[in-house]
N, C-alpha and C positions, 0 to 999 in steps of 0.2 A: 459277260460282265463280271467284274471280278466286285465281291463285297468288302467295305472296309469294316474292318474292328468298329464298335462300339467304343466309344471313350467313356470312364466312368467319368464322374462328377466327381473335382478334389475334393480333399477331406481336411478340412479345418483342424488347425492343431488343436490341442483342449484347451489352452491358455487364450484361445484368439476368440473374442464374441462371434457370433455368427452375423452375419447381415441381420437376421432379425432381433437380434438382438439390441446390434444397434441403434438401430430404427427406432425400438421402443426405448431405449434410452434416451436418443433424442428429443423424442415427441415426449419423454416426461422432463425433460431439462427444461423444454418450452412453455409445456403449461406451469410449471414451479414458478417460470421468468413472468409469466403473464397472472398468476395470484398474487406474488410478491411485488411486482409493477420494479421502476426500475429507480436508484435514488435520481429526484428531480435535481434543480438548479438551485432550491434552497439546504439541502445535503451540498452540492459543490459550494457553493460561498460561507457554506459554514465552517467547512474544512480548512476552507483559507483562511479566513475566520482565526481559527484555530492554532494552525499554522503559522498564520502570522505576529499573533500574541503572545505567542509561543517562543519568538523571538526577537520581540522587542521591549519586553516586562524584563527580562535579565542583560539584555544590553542598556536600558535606560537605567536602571539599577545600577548597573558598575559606572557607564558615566557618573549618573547620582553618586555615589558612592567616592570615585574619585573625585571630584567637583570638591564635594567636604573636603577628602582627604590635603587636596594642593591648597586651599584656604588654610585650613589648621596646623598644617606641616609641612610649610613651601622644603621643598628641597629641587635639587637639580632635575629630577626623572619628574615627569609627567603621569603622575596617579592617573588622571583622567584617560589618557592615550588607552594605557595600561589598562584598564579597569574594563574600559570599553573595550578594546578588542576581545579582553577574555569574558567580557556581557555576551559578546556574539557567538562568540567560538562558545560556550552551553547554550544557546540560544539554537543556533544550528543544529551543535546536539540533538538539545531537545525536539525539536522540529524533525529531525531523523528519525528521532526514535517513533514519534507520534506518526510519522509516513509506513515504513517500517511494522510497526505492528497493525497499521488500517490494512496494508499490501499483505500481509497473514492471516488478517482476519478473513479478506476475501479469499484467501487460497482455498483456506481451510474449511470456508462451505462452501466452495466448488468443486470439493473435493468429495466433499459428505453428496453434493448433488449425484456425482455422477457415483456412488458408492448404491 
């Protein structure tokens, strides 16, 4: 009977965690998620919340705003149209930007988590 070689064990490159390594980062990803609990249904609706205020205080404003405008100085263009679409178009904006930086903020302690 003929013997085979022994295969050694690969060798992880230095940049690659090991299995155990990862394992224990996992298992501290999980208990962080489980002290910190997770945001409820009153974090979600507040967002909306937020969100949606967010975009309709600067669209009722330009309406508003145009509404004066066409009473005071009727002309042929439509203040109101005008006013209001650009209420929404920063409204939107705004609403971006406020998504946008929530979607950052969570990167960047997921990022600290698994650091």
């Amino acid at each position: 009977m003929s013997q085979q070689p022994k295969r050694k064990p690969p060798i992880a490159a230095p940049d690659e965690p090991t299995l155990a390594q990862q394992v224990g980062a996992k298992a501290a990803r999980k208990l962080k998620a489980r002290r910190s609990g997770t945001p409820g249904v009153w974090f979600g609706l507040g967002m909306i919340g937020l969100i949606g205020w967010s975009v309709v205080v600067p669209t009722l404003l330009g309406a508003g705003l145009g509404l004066w405008l066409d009473q005071h100085y009727p002309e042929g263009r439509s203040w109101t149209l005008a006013l209001l679409m650009a209420g929404l178009t920063i409204g939107c904006l705004n609403a971006w930007h406020w998504v946008s930086q929530e979607d950052r903020a969570m990167h960047t302690k997921q990022e600290d988590d698994d650091a």
